[in-house]
KOLGU-434164 format. One record per residue (C-alpha): residue in three letters; x, y, z. Coordinates in steps of 0.25 Angstrom, whole numbers, padded with zeros to 4 digits, always signed. Layout:
residues N
ALAXYZ;...
END
This chain:
residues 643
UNK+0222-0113-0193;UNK+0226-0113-0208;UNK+0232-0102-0215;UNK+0231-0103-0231;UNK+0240-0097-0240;UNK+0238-0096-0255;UNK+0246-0098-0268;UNK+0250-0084-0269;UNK+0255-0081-0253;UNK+0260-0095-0253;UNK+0269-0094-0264;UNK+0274-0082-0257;UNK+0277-0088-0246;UNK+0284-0099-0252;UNK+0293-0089-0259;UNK+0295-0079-0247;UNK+0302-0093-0238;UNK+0310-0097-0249;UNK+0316-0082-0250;UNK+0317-0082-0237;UNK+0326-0096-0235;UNK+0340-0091-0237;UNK+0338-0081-0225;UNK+0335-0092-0217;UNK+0350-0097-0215;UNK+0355-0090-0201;UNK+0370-0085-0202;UNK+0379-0097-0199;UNK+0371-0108-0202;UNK+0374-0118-0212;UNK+0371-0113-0228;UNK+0367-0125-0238;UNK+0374-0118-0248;UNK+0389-0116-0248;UNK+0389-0102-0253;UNK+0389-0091-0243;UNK+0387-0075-0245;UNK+0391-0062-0237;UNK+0383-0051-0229;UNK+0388-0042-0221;UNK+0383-0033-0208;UNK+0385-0021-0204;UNK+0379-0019-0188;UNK+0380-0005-0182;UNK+0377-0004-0168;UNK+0371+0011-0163;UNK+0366+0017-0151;UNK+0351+0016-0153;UNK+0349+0029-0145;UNK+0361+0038-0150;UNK+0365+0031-0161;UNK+0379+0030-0159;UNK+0388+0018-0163;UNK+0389+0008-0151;UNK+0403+0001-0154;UNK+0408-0013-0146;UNK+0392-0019-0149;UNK+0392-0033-0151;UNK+0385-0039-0163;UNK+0381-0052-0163;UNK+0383-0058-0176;UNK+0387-0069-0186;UNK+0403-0069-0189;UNK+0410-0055-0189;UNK+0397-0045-0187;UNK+0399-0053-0171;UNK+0408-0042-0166;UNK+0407-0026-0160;UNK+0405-0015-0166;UNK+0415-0006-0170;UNK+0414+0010-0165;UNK+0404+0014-0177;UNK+0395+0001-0170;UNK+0398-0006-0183;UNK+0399-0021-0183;UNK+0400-0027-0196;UNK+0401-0042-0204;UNK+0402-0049-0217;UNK+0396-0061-0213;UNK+0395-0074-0222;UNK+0382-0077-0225;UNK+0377-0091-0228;UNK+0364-0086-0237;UNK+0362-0073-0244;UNK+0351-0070-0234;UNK+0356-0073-0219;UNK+0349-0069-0206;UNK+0357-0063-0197;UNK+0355-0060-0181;UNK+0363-0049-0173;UNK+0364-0045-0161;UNK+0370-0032-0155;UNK+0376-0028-0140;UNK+0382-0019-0134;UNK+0384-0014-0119;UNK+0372-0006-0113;UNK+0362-0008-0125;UNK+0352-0019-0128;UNK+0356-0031-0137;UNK+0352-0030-0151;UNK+0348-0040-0159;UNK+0343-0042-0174;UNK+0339-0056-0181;UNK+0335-0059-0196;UNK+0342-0050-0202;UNK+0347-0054-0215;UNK+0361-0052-0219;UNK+0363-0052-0234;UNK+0372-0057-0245;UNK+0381-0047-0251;UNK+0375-0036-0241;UNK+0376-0026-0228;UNK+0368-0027-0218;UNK+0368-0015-0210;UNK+0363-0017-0195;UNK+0361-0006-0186;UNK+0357-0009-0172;UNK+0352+0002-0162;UNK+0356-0002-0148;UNK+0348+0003-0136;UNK+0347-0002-0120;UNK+0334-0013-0126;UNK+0338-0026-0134;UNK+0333-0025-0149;UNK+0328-0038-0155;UNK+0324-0038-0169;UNK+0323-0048-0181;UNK+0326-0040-0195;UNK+0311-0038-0202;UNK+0311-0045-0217;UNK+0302-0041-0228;UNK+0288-0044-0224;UNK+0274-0047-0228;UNK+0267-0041-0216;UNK+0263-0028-0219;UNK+0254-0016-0212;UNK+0241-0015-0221;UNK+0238-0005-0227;UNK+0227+0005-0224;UNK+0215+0009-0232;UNK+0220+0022-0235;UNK+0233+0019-0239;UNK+0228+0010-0250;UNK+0218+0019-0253;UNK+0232+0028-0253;UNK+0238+0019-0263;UNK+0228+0023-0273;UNK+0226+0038-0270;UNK+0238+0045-0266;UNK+0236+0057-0259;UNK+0230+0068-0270;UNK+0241+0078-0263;UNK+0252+0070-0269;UNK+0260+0077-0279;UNK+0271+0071-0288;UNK+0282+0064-0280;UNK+0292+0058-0289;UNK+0303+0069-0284;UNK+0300+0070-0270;UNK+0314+0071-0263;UNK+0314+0057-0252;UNK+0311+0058-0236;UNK+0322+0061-0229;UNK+0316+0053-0217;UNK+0304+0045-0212;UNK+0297+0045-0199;UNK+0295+0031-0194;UNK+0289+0024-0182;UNK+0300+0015-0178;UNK+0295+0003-0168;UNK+0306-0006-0171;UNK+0297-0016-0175;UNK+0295-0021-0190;UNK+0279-0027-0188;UNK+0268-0016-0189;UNK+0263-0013-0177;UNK+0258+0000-0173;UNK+0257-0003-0160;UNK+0272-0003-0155;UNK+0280+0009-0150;UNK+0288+0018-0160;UNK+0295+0031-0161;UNK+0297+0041-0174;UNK+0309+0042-0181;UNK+0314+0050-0193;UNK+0323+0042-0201;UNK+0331+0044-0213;UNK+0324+0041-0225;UNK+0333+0032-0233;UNK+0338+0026-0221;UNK+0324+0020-0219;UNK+0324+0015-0229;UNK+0336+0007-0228;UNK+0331+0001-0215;UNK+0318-0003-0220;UNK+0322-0009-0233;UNK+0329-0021-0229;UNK+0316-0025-0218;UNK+0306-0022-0232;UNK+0314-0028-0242;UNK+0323-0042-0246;UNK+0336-0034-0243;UNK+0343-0047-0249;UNK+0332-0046-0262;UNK+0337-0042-0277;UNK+0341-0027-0278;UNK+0331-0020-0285;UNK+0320-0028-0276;UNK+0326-0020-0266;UNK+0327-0007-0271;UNK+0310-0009-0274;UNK+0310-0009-0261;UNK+0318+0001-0257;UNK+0308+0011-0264;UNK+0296+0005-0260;UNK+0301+0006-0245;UNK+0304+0020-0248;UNK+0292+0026-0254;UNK+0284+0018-0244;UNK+0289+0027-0233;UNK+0291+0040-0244;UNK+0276+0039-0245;UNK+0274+0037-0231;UNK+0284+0051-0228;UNK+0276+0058-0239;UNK+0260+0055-0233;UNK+0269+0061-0220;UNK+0269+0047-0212;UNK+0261+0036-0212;UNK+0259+0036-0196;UNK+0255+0050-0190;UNK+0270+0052-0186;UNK+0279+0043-0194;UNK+0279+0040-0209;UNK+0281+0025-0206;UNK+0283+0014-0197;UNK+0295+0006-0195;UNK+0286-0007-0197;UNK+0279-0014-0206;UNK+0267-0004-0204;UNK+0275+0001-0214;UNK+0291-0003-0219;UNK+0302-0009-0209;UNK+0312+0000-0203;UNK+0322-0007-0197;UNK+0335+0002-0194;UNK+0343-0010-0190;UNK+0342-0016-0204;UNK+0349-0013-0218;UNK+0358-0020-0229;UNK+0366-0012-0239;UNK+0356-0018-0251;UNK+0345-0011-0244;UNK+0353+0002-0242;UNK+0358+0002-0256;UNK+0342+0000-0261;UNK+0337+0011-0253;UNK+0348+0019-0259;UNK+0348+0017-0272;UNK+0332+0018-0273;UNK+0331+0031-0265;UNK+0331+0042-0275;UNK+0319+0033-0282;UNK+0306+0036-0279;UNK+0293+0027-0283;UNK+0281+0035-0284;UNK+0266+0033-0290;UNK+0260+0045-0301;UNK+0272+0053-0295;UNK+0268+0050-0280;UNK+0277+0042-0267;UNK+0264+0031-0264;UNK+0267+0021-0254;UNK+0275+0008-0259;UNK+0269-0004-0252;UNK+0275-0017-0252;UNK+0273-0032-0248;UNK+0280-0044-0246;UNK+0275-0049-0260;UNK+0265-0044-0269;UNK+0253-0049-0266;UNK+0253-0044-0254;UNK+0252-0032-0259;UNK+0241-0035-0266;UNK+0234-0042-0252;UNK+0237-0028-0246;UNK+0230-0019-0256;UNK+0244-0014-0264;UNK+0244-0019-0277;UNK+0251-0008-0286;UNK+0257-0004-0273;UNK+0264-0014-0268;UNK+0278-0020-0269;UNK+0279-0035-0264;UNK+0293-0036-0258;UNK+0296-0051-0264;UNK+0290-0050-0275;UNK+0302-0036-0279;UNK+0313-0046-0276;UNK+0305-0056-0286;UNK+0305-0045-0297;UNK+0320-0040-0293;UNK+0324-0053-0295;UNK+0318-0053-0308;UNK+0327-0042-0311;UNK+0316-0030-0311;UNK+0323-0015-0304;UNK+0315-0010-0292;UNK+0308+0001-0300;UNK+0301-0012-0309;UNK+0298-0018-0295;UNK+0293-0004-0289;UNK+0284+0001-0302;UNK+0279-0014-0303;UNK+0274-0014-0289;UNK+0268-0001-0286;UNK+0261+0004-0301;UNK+0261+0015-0308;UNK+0275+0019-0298;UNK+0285+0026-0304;UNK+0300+0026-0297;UNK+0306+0040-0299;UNK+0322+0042-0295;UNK+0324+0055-0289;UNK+0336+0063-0283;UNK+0335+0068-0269;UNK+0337+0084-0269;UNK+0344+0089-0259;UNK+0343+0101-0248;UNK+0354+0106-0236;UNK+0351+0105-0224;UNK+0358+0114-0210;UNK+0358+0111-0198;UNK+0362+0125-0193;UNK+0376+0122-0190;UNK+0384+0132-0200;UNK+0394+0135-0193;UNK+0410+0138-0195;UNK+0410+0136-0211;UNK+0401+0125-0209;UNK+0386+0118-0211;UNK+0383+0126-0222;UNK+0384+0130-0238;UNK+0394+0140-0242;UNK+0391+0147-0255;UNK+0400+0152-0263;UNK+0398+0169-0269;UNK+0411+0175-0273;UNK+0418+0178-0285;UNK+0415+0168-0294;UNK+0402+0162-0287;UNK+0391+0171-0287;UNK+0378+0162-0290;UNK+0374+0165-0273;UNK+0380+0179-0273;UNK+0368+0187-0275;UNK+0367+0200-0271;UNK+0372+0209-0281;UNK+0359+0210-0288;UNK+0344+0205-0284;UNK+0344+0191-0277;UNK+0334+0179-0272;UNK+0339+0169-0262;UNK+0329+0157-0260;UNK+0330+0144-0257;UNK+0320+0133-0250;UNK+0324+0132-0234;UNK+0318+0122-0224;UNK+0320+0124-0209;UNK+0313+0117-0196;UNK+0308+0125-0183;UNK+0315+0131-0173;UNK+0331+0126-0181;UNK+0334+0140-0184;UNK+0337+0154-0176;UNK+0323+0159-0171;UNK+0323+0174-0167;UNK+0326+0175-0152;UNK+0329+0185-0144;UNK+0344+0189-0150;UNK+0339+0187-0165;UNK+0327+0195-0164;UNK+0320+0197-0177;UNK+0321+0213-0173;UNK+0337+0209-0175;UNK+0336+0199-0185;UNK+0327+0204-0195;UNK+0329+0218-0202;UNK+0343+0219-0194;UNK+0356+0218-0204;UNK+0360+0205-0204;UNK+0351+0199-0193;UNK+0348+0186-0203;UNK+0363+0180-0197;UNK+0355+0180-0185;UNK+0346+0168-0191;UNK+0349+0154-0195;UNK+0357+0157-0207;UNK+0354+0151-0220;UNK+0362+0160-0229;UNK+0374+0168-0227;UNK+0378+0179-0237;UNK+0385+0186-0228;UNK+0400+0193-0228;UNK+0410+0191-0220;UNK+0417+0205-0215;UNK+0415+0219-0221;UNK+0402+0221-0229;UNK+0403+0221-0242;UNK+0391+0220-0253;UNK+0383+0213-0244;UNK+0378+0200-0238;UNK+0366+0193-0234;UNK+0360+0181-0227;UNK+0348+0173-0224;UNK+0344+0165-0212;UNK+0332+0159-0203;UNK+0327+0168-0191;UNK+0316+0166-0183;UNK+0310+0156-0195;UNK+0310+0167-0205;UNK+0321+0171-0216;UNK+0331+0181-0212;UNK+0338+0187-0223;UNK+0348+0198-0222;UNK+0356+0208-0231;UNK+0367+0218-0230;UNK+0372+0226-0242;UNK+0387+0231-0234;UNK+0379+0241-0228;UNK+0366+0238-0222;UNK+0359+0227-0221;UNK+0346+0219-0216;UNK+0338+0205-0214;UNK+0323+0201-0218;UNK+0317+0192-0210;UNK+0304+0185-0217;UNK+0291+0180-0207;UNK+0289+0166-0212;UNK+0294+0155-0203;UNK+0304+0146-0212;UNK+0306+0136-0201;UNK+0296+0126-0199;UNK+0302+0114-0206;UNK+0296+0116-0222;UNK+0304+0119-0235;UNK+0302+0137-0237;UNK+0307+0144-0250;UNK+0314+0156-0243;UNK+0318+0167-0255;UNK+0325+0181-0252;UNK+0325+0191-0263;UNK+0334+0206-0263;UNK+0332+0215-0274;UNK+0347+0223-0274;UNK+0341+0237-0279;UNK+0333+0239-0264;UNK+0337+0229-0255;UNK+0323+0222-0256;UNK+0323+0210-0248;UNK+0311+0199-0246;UNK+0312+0185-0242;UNK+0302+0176-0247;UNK+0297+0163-0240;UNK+0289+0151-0249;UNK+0287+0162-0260;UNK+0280+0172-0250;UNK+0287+0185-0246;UNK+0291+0186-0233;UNK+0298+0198-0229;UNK+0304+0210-0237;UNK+0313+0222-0233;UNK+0321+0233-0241;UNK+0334+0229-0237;UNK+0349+0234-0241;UNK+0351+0235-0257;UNK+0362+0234-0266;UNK+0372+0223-0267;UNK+0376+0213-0258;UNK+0382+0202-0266;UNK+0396+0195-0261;UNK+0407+0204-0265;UNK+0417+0195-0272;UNK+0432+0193-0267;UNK+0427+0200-0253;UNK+0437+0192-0242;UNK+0429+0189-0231;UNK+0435+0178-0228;UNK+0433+0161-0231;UNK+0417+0161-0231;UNK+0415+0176-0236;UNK+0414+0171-0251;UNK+0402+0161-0249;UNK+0387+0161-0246;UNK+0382+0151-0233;UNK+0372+0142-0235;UNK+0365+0137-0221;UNK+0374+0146-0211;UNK+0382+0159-0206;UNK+0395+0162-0216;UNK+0400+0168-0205;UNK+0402+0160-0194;UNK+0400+0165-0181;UNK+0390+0162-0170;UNK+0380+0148-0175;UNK+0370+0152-0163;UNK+0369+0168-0164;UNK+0371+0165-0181;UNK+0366+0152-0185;UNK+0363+0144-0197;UNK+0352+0136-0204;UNK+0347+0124-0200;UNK+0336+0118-0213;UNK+0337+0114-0226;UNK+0340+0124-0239;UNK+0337+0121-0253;UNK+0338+0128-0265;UNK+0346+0141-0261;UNK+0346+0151-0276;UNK+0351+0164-0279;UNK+0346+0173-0289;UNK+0350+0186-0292;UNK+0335+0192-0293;UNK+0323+0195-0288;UNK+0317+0181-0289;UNK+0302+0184-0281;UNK+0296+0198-0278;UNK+0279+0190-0277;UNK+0275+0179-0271;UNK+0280+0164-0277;UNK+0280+0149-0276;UNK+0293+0144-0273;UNK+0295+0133-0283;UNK+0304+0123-0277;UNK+0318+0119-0283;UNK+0323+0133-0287;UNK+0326+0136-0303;UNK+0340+0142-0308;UNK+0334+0154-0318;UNK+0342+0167-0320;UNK+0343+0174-0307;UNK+0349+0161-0301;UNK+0362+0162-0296;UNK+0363+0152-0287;UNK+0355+0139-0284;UNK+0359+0129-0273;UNK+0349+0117-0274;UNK+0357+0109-0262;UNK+0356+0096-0271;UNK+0369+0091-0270;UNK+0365+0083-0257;UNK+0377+0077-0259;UNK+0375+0062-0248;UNK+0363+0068-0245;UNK+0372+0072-0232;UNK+0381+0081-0228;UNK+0383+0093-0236;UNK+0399+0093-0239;UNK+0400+0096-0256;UNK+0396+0106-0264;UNK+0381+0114-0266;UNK+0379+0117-0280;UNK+0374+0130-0286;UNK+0364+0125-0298;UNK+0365+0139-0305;UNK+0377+0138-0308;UNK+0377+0122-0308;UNK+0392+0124-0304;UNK+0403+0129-0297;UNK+0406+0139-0293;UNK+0391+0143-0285;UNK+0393+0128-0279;UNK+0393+0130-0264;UNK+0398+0120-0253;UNK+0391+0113-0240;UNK+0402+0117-0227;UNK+0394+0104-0220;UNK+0398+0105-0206;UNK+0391+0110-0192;UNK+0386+0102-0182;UNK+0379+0094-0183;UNK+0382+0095-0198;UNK+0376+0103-0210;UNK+0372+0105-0221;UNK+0368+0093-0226;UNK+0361+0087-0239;UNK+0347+0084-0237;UNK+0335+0078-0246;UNK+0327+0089-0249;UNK+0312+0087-0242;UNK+0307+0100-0249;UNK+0297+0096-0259;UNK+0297+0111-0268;UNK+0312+0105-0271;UNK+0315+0091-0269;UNK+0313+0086-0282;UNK+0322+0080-0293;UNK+0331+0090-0301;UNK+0323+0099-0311;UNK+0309+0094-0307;UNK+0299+0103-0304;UNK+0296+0107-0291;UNK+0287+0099-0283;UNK+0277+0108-0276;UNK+0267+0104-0264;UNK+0273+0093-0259;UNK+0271+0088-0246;UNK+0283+0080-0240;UNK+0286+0079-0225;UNK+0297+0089-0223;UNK+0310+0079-0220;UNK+0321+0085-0208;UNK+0333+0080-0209;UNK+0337+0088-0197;UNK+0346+0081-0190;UNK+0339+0085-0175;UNK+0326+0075-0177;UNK+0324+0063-0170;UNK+0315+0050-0169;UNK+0300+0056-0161;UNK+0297+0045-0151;UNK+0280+0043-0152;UNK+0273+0031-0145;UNK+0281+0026-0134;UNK+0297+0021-0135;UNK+0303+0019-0149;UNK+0307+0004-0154;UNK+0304-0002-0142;UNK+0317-0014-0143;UNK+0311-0026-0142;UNK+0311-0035-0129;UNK+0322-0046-0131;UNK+0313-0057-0134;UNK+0307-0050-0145;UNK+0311-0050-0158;UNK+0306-0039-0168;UNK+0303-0049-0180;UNK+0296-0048-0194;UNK+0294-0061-0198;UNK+0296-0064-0215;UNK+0283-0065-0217;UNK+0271-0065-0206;UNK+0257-0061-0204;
END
């Protein structure tokens, strides 16, 4: 049978196999030319059940990446190269674990190529996928989609980015729905960097690159925000939707993903789904036009000399690419304990902004914790001796300590998580008691928790999501810190996430969520119902705001917090990061009342899929055993270009 191909896909073709001749010249053979070039490999070898290093692997490889691994699992070679393109094939051993082996993959000129091979008891076969024509059709109703997004939408130029993405991993690049999988979460970014490099030329101009660095991103960003493509993923780790190869990355590709992630591309203020195809027309065959990016033909326009955002806003109309920084929140994981895994406040002489008390006072901020991570009421926490008893809020998860250390003086307070609910004490010197509200805080969504005292009578209320909760007529007067008091190292300090006063973590334990937005006013702020209104305003009764932006490596918590009212010293506070396993640490704020850029309104009625970075989730297995390891004698291979 004949096949026929016209002018158009011919000289497509034509062009796709001379961009592809350099690549074919195998390490060590013979270069026409008498110039050579320089690449180099990186190969760590993990444990693919525990994840732990496996030093003394042997990797099979041209020149000096032949060798063993060093203790990290680290084996790594500049290699001489004799075409700026060269395939390479490397196999990994070790004692008790099936061989591993991967072909095609291409070391670059003037790169890294970072390889990171699981091992497991079953051999591992795989040819490294390339850019490819061959995609998954789409459906009627995603391209009725592409022309009517959901009316539900509302502006998302300054949507905070996913934290993670749910992806059926099958371990097989082709679409096919039929094969075994399992779910895992995986880090956002780092998604990205392993499936960039199987989408896109790594070895292609720069800013062709970075093009597809977004277009990869807000593919999967609009698939995280429809709440997955599949019923219990957001996307497949195919070419049902974009390669994800976790073996694969270069530095290029690393250094596109990075430098384009606080970008967003959006249509009339909306994340829409950036298709894209091996060239053009074919997004045109598919249906795309207008919402489409043809791979080759963004290295044709970067070599022209055009940025990514041309390439991007030329490819998908009317898109508009927005930069954006990431705003930040803290996150506890419950382990404030011995001076550390938490904040520390400053509130003596000299830095008062937290140290309310003296006169009316409202504590609020935005808090998110999941089910079942903080103290419930149980048989020696009852709420008969938690709530109403003097200081029975230590008995919760503590989430703010005011407390003194010694002899009472003035007064103290606190707040913490008991049964679900808000627990908030008070003691003047001489008596004291705690509130306890009735809504459940504790089911995984974002809650505005405020805490209001009037001085003259005591009046306590705590108020959840703008909606009083619980009220009592507690102890009056003033209950401020009393300045120069010695109570020893920590007395002077407000705690942010824990116990000040370190004693027993199981019968006195700490928070484990996220906080956001902690302000103190010396007012009254709400005596009716309200709408919390997102990102919190410095007005006159602030005097003290800590917005937790700093987010300093979007990581540990080791620096300074910032007070924004004062925009300096001295209401700064400090992160005591520390615990086990340890807290607190910086993370991207999922709350969409609040994560927005800086001085933006607040974006209201949002729905996002609440993102947890908790450091307890794992990989759910669905359908039967995950990334079935190919036989031996096969060889998991996505051909350059097939049908």
């Amino acid at each position: 049978m004949r096949t026929t191909i016209d002018g158009r896909h011919l000289a497509a073709l034509v062009g796709l196999i001379v961009a592809l001749l350099p690549a074919a010249t195998a390490i060590g053979a013979p270069s026409p030319a008498a110039t050579t070039w320089t690449g180099r490999v990186e190969a760590t070898v993990l444990d693919a059940t525990t994840g732990a290093p496996v030093a003394g692997a042997h990797v099979s490889g041209p020149g000096d990446l032949a060798g063993l691994t060093d203790a990290g699992g680290l084996r790594a070679a500049t290699l001489s190269l004799p075409a700026p393109e060269t395939p390479l094939t490397v196999t990994i051993s070790a004692p008790g674990y099936g061989d591993w082996l991967l072909s095609n993959v291409r070391v670059l000129a003037d790169d890294t190529l970072y390889l990171t091979a699981r091992l497991g008891p079953e051999p591992i076969i795989q040819e490294a996928p390339q850019p490819t024509t061959v995609r998954e059709p789409l459906s009627r109703a995603e391209l009725e989609a592409l022309l009517d997004l959901p009316p539900n939408y509302v502006d998302q130029t300054q949507w905070g980015v996913p934290q993670q993405i749910r992806v059926r991993v099958t371990g097989y690049p082709h679409c096919d729905l039929s094969r075994p999988y399992t779910v895992q979460t995986i880090d956002f970014r780092q998604y990205l960097k392993n499936v960039l490099p199987n989408e896109w030329g790594a070895s292609w101009a720069r800013e062709s690159v970075r093009a597809g660095a977004v277009a990869v991103k807000m593919y999967a960003w609009y698939m995280i925000t429809l709440g997955g493509k599949w019923p219990d993923a957001d996307v497949y780790d195919s070419t049902c939707d974009q390669v994800y190869n976790p073996a694969i990355a270069y530095a290029s590709t690393n250094a596109a993903v990075d430098d384009t992630f606080d970008w967003r591309l959006t249509l009339n203020g909306k994340i829409f789904p950036t298709y894209y195809r091996a060239y053009a027309y074919q997004c045109a065959d598919a249906g795309l036009t207008g919402r489409c990016l043809g791979q080759w033909d963004s290295k044709s326009q970067a070599d022209a000399g055009q940025t990514f955002e041309q390439i991007l806003t030329g490819a998908y109309t009317n898109s508009r690419l927005n930069f954006y920084r990431a705003n930040y929140t803290l996150w506890f994981n419950g382990s404030a304990f011995v001076n550390a895994g938490r904040v520390q406040v400053p509130i003596d002489t000299g830095a008062r902004g937290a140290d309310v008390g003296a006169a009316d006072f409202t504590l609020e901020f935005w808090l998110k914790a999941l089910p079942g991570q903080n103290m419930a009421f149980d048989a020696a926490r009852t709420p008969a001796n938690t709530c109403g008893v003097n200081d029975g809020w230590i008995k919760g998860s503590v989430v703010l300590d005011r407390d003194i250390v010694g002899a009472a003086q003035h007064g103290d307070y606190g707040l913490a998580l008991a049964g679900g609910r808000v627990a908030f004490g008070l003691n003047n010197g001489l008596i004291g008691t705690t509130l306890c509200g009735a809504t459940d805080v504790t089911d995984g969504a974002w809650h505005h928790v405020a805490v209001t005292r009037r001085r003259s009578d005591g009046w306590l209320r705590i108020w959840v999501d703008g909606r009083l909760d619980a009220e009592v007529d507690g102890p009056d007067g003033d209950i401020s810190y009393l300045d120069g008091r010695t109570g020893g190292a920590v007395d002077p300090f407000l705690v942010i996430g824990g116990r000040k006063i370190d004693s027993d973590p199981v019968l006195k334990p700490s928070f484990t969520g996220w906080l956001d937005e902690l302000r103190f006013s010396d007012a009254v702020r709400y005596t009716t119902a309200f709408e919390p209104g997102g990102r919190l305003a410095i007005d006159n009764a602030t005097t003290s705001l800590y917005r937790f932006d700093e987010g300093a490596g979007a990581g540990a918590c080791t620096g300074a917090v910032g007070d924004a009212f004062p925009a300096s010293p001295p209401g700064s506070g400090a992160c005591i990061h520390g615990g086990s396993p340890a807290a607190p640490l910086w993370v991207v704020n999922d709350n969409p009342r609040v994560a927005m850029r800086l001085g933006l309104a607040a974006i209201l009625n949002v729905a996002v899929p609440p993102a947890t970075p908790t450091p307890v989730a794992s990989p759910t297995p669905v359908i039967p055993p995950t990334s079935t390891p190919a036989p031996a004698n096969q060889s998991l291979w996505m051909p350059w270009l097939s049908r």
